[in-house]
N, C-alpha and C positions, 0 to 999 in steps of 0.2 A: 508459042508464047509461054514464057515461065510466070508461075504464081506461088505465092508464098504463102504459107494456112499455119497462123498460130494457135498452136493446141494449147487446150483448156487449164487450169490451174490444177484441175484433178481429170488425171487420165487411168480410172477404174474400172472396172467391173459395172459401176452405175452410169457413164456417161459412153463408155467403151462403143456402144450402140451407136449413137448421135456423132460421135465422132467419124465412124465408118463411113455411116450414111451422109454425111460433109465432104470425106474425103472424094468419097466415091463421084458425087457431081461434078467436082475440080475433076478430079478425074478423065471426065466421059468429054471435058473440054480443053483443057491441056495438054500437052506433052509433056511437059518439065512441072515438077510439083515439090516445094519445097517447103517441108515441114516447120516450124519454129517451135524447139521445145525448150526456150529460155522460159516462161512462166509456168511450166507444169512443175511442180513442186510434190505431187503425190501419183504415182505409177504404183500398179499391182501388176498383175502376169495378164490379166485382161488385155488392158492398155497394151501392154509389151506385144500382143498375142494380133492386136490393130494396127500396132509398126511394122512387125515383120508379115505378115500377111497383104500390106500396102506394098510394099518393097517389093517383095517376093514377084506378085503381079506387076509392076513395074518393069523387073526385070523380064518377065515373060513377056511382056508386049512389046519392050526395047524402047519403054517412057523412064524419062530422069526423075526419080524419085528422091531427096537427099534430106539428111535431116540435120541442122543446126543448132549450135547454142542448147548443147545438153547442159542441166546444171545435175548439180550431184544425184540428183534421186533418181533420175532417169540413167545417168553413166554410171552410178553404182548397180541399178539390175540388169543392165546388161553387160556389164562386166562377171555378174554371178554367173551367166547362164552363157556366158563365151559367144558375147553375139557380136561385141563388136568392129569386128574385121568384116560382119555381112551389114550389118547394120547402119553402120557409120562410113560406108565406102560409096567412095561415089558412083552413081549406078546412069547405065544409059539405053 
């Protein structure tokens, strides 16, 4: 059963936390888990550091992790740090 988890308006260093441990429960009851990063508006390398570590595990368990609806501030830092071929691909 797929579910979709809209990340927060600020995905930083201060919520980076709370978001993990959210992720992590979908997690432990899903297989397919789709992120919605249309309203994040503010990402640091924290944040960044909670998507690719979800993903990463994803791939290792062989659960669909994907993420959507990046708006600029999310697809401009992962463009700086060349993630998005890992990042933005669809995983299963």
């Amino acid at each position: 059963m797929s579910k979709v988890f809209e990340a927060p308006i600020e995905l930083t260093i201060y919520t980076a936390g709370q978001v993990m441990s959210d992720l992590v429960k979908l997690y432990k009851k899903h297989s397919e888990i789709t992120v919605d990063l249309a309203k994040t508006a503010e990402i640091d390398t924290a944040g960044l550091q909670v998507l690719l570590a979800f993903k990463k595990q994803g791939n290792e368990d062989s659960k669909t992790i994907n993420y959507i609806n990046c708006n600029h501030s999310v697809d401009e830092l992962v463009k700086l740090f060349g993630l998005s071929s890992f990042l933005m691909s669809q995983s299963q």
